[in-house]
N, C-alpha and C positions, 0 to 999 in steps of 0.2 A: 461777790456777785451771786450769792448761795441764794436761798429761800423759793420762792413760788415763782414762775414764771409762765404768761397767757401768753400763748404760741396760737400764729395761726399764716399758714398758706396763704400765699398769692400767686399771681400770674405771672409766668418765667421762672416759676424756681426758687422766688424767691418768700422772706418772710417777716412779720410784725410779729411782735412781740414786745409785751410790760412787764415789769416784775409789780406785785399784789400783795398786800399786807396780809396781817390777821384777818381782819376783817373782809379779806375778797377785793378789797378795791386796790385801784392801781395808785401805786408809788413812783410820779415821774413820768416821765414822756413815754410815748410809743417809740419803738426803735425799730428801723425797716435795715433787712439785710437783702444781699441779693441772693443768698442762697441759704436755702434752708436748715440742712446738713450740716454747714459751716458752723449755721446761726445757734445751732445746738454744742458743737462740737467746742466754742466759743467759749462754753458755762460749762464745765464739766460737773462744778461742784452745783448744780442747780436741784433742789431738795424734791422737786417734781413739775415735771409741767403738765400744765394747763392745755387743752385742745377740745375742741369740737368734739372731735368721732376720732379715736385711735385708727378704725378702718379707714380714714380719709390721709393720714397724715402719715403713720408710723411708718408704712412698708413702702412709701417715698423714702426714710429713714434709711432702712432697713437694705436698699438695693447698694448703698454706701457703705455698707459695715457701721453704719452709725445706730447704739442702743441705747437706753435708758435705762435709768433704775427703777425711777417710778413713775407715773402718770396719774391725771384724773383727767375720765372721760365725762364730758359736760351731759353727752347724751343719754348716757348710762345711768349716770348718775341721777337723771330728769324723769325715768322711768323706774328707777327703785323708788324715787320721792312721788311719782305720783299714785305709785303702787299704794305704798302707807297711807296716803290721802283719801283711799278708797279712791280714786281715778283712773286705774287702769283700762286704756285701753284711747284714751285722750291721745292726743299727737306729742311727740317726747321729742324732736329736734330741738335745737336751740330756738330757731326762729319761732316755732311756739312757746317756747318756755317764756322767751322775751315779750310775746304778747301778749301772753298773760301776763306778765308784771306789769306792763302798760295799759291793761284792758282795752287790747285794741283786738278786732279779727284773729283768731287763730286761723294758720295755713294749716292744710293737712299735711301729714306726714307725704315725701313720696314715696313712691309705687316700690314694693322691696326688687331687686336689682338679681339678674341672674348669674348665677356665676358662670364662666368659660371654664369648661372643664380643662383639668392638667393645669392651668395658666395661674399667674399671679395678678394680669391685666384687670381683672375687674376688681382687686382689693386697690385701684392706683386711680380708679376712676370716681368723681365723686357723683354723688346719688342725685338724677335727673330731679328736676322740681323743687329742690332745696330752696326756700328763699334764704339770702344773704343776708350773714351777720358780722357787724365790722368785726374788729378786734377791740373797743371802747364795749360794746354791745356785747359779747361774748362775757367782757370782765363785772360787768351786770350782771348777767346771768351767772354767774357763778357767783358771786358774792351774795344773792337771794338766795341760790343750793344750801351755803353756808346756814342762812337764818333758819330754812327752814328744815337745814337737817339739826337745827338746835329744836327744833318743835318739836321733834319725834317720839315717841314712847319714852327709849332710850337712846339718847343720843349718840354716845360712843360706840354703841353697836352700829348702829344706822353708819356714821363715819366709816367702820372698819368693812363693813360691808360693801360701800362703796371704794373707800380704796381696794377689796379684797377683788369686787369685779374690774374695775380698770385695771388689776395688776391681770386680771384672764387675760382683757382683752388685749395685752400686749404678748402672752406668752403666744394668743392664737394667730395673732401676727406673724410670730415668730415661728411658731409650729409649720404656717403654708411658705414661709422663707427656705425653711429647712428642708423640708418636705419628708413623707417618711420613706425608707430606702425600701426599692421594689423592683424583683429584676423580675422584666417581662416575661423572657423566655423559660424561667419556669413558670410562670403563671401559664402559657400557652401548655406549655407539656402539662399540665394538669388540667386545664377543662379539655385536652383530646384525649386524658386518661378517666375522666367524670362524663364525657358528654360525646366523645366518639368524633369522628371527621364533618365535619359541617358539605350539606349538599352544595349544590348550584340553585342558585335563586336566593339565599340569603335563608331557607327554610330551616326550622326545627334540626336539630342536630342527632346523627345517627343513634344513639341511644335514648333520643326524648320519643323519637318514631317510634321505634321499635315498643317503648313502653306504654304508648298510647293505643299501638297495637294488643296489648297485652290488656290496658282495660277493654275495649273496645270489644274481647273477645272471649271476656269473663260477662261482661254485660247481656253477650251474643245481637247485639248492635254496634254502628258506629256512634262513638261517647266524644267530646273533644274533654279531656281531662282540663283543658285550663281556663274553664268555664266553667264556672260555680253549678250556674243555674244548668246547666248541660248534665252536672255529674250528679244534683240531688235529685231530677225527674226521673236519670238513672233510677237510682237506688228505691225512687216511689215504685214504679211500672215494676222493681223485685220487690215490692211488699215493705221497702225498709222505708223508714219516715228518718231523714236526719234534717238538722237544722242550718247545717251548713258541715262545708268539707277541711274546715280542720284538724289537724292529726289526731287531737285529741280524744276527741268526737268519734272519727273515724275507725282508731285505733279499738275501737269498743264494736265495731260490727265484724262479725262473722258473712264476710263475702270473698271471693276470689278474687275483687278488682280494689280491692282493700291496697293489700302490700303494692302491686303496681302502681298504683295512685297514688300513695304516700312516697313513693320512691322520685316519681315523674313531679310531685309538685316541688320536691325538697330541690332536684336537678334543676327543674324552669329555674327556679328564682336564683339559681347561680349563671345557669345562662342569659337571662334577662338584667338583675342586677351590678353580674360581674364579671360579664362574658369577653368576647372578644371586642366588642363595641365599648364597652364600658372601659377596656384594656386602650383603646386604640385615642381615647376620647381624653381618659384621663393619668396615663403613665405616661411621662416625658423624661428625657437622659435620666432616666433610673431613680424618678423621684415620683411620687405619687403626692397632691398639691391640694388635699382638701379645702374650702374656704370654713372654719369651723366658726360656730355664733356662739361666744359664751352669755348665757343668759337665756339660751334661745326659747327654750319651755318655760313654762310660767314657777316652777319649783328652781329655777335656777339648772341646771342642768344644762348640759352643752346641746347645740346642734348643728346638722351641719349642711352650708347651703350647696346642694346638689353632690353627687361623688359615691353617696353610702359609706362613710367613712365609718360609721358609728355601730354598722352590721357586717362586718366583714366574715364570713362563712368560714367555720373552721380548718374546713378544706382549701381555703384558698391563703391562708396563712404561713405556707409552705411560701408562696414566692414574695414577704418579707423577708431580707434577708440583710446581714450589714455587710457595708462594704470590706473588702479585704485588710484584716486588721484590726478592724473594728468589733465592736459586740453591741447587741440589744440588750440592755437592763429593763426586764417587765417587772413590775410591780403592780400585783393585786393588794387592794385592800381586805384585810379578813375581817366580812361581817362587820360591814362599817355602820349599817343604820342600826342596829341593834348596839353597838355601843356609842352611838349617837344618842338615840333612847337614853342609855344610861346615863348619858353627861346634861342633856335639857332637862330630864325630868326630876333630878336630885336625890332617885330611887337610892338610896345606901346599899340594901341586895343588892340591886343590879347593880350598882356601879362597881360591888365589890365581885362579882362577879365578872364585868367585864375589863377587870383590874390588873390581867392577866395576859400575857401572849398566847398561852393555852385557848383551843377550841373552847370558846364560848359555850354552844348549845352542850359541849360536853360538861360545862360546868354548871350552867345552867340545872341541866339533870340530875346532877348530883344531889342539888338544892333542893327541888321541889318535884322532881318527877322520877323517882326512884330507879333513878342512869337510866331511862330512855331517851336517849340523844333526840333522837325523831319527833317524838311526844312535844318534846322542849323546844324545838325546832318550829314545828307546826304552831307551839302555842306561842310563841313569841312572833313569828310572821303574822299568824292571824291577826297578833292585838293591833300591830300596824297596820295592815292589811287589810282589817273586818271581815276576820273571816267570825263571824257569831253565829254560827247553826251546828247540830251537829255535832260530830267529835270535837270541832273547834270552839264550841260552847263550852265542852265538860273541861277541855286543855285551857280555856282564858280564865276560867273560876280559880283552877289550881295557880295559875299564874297573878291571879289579882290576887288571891290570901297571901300569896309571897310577896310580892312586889307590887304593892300597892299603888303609892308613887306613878310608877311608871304607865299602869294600864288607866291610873285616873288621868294621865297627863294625853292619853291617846283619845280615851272616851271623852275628855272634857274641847279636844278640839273638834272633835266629830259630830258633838252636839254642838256645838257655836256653827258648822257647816248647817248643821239642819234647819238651826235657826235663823239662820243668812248671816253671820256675822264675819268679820274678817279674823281672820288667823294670820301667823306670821312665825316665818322662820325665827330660830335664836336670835339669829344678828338683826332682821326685822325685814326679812323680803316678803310680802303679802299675799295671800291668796286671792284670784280675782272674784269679782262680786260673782260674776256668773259660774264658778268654779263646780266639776262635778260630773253629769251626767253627759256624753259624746268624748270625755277625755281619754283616749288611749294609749299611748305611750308615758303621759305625764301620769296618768294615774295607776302606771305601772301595773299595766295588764299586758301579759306579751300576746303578741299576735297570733302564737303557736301552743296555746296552753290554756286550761282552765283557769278563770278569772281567780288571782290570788290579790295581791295588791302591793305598793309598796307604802313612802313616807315622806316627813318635811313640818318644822313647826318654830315657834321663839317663845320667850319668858318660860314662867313655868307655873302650872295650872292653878289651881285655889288658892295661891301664894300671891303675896303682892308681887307687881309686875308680871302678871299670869299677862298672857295675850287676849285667852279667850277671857276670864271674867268682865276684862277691858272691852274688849268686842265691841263693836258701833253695828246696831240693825241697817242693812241697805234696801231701803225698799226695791222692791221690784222683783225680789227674793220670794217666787209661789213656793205653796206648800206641796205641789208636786215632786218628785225627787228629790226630794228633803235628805233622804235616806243614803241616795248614790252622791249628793254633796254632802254628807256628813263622812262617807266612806274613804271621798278624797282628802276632804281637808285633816282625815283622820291620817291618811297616807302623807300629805303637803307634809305635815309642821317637824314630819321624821327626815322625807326625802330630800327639801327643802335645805333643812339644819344641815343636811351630810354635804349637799352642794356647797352650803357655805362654809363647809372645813375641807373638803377639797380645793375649797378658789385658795384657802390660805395655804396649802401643803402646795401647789402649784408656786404662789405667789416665793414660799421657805425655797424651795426646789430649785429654782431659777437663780433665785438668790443667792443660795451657797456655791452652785457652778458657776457663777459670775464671779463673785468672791475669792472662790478656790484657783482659779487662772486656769478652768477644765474648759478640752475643745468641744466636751460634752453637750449634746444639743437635745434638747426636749423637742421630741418629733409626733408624738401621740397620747392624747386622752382621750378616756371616754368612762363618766361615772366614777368609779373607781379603780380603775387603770391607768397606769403611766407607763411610757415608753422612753427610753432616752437612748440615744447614739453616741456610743464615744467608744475613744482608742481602748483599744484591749486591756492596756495598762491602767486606765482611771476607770475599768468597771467596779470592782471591789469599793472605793472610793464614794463612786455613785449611787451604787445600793447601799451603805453605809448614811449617805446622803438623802435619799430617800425616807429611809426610818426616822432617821431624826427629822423629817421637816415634817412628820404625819404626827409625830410628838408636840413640836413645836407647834403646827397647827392646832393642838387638842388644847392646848394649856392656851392659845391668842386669844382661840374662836370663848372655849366654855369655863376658860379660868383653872384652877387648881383642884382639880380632881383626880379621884384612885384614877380612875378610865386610862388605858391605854389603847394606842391605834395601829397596830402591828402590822406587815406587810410582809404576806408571800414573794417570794422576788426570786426571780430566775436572771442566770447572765447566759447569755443563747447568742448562738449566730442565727438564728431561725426562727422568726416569730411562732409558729409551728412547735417548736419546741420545747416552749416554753409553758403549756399546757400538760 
């Protein structure tokens, strides 16, 4: 009873399902259970199933103790395929995809769905407006995915990719099941040690006062600091011109309402963010229940729908904590897009440099920038990054006579960006047509910093199966901002690629703790962090587990390369701590 199986939810609980050959189509009758849970738990040896939306089905699963090993999300999968199509942005449900195969009306997508903060209730409810797709209809559609993920550039990538996001989107199921451990009550004793005793009336909190007080009184008027436009007419009417009141910016003027300001905007957005509202809204029995979107930015990258899971303030780190007994295993990745770089771009330097568990930029230096860590640093974010002016000019020369390869693999995506063409991660996730100039978090500019950038790409440049040589012109691509889409897609095809060795060090992760018989539960990503909760006795195990699945990832995603994927890793009772 092994192989493929198309699973799909009904009314009461219950569920249809076929099994589906090689080719997508079904083998035999439909078979109707009255419960869905059962109807899984039935096929144990079943090699993956078949579903709609993992959000629609799994965490009905999931409230049973009942999991999976693996799946494929039809939706997911409709939206990486029409990525590569140059399509993005067309409606990716099923019941479009099926129209299209019929050239009948496409429905729009519906409306995206808000999540109930703390709750699991809206991962259980399906998305208002959906037109219906039988279960004959669903196995349609997926038997087309099949054909035309054989059309693709490279097809095996394309496959692994999509299996690599439907294995996210079970782990992110899994992650708001689990939820990550968070005891309230010190969360409270910390914003009344950060933000002071909260008045009557719901107002600003004792020390946000007091500090607004304090610009208010460097300005010698009343200023409302959390008003942009409030605090630069400030600084006009003193002579100063700033462009806006970021710290960065800020940081650079000689005024007395400088430090208060910077102090008052870092406090607001702990208060406003992750105050007591946010505490009351979204911590329940000691679980904190993000809804997280794998896939959610267009580079692949997670996000997450309401909560802020994904910015959690240093300071407020302290009230993660594991239950008694337990420990938090954090794992960073070290300088993951930088040996990403190494492994898409087939740079021999760099790969042999990032070949290493040793500090990178510190090897880096040795090579080409006579041990300036920093130098080596700056020049290798710039390449990703575009930083070309400047000291960042004189640091990407030194870094292109060494590592040629690599800086050709960055510039030749950035000009395929300039020229409209599509880009694409290693595994083949696409850049959108319109990609570039308004992107900020995707284009890896932080909100609090001078504009640096990050990365994301597939194939490898002037080589056959290069992405960009291949590139298709989309019209409608002005020669306007040529430059800040060349900047991104320069960023995509590094940050992109690294998304797509995280979905598989996820997908390894998951895998080995299932395997290993650990109570160990994956409770937090984000980029390149992981979090996992388990007994005291399987942390050692975990982190151990960890490393290898960031190995194993490197050799899935980019094949048999020096490149190693190393991971800083703390075993902590205190999220906090682990920094």
């Amino acid at each position: 009873m092994g192989g493929r199986w198309v699973i799909g939810a009904v009314e009461g609980g219950g569920a249809e399902l076929v099994r589906v050959g090689g080719d997508g189509l079904p083998v035999g009758d439909i078979i109707r259970e009255p419960d869905l849970a059962e109807a899984v738990r039935k096929r144990p040896d079943v090699d993956r199933w078949i579903w709609r939306s993992t959000a629609a089905i799994y965490p009905r699963l999931l409230t049973t103790a009942t999991r999976i090993p693996r799946c494929y999300d039809i939706e997911a999968a409709e939206l990486l395929l029409l990525g590569h199509e140059g399509r993005l942005g067309e409606p990716r449900s099923a019941a479009a995809a099926l129209a299209r195969l019929r050239n009948t009306p496409v429905p729009p997508d519906p409306p995206p769905r808000a999540a109930e903060p703390g709750t699991q209730d809206s991962l259980f409810e399906p998305r208002p407006g959906g037109a219906h797709v039988s279960l004959a209809e669903l196995a349609e559609v997926y038997a087309e995915q099949q054909r035309r993920h054989g059309a693709t550039t490279h097809p095996d990538r394309m496959r692994l990719l999509t299996a690599s996001e439907s294995a996210g989107m079970l782990v992110a199921a899994e992650m708001n099941a689990s939820g990550l451990p968070w005891r309230a009550d010190v969360h409270r004793e910390l914003l009344n040690e950060l933000l002071g005793e909260r008045y009557a009336g719901r107002g600003e909190p004792r020390r946000l006062a007091e500090l607004a007080d304090e610009v208010s009184t460097a300005f010698g008027r009343r200023v409302r600091p959390d008003l942009a436009a409030d605090v630069v007419k400030a600084f006009a009417q003193a002579g100063i011109r700033v462009k806006s009141t970021r710290r960065w910016e800020l940081e650079g003027i000689d005024h007395p309402a400088v430090k208060p300001l910077i102090e008052y905007k870092k406090l607001y957005r702990i208060w406003t963010a992750h105050g007591w509202s946010w505490l009351q809204d979204w911590v329940h029995d000691g679980r904190f229940r993000p809804e997280y979107t794998p896939g959610g930015s267009v580079s692949g990258r997670w996000t997450t729908n309401g909560g802020g899971a994904l910015q959690i303030p240093k300071v407020i780190r302290g009230a993660v904590v594991a239950d008694p007994g337990w420990r938090l295993v954090v794992a960073d990745a070290d300088q993951m897009e930088p040996r990403v770089l190494a492994a898409i771009s087939r740079d021999r330097g760099l790969m042999e440099v990032a070949g290493s568990e040793e500090d990178l930029y510190t090897r880096l230096s040795d090579r080409a920038f006579s041990g300036d860590r920093e130098h080596a640093k700056l020049a290798l974010l710039g390449a990703v990054y575009g930083q070309t002016s400047g000291d960042g000019l004189k640091n990407l020369a030194a870094l292109r006579r060494r590592f040629p390869l690599a800086v050709a693999y960055v510039d030749d995506a950035a000009k395929a960006g300039e020229e409209g063409r599509l880009v694409r991660t290693w595994l083949g996730r696409t850049s959108p047509p319109a990609a570039g100039a308004g992107e900020d978090d995707e284009a890896g500019i932080p909100q609090e910093g001078p504009p640096p950038a990050d990365s994301p790409a597939d194939g490898v440049p002037p080589v056959a199966g290069s992405p960009f040589s291949e590139g298709e012109f989309i019209p409608g691509y002005a020669s306007t901002n040529a430059r800040a889409r060349g900047r991104f897609t320069r960023n995509f095809v590094v940050q992109g690629s690294a998304a797509d060795w995280a979905l598989l060090m996820l997908a390894a992760l998951r895998r080995s703790i299932a395997e290993g018989g650990l109570r160990a539960q994956l409770v937090f990503f984000q980029h390149d962090e992981v979090i996992v909760h388990c007994p005291a006795e399987e942390a050692e195990t975990v982190a151990l587990a960890v490393r290898e699945a960031g190995d194993l990832a490197g050799r899935i995603a980019f094949g048999e390369t020096p490149v190693r994927f190393p991971f800083t890793t703390a075993i902590v009772e205190c999220y906090a701590d682990a920094k």
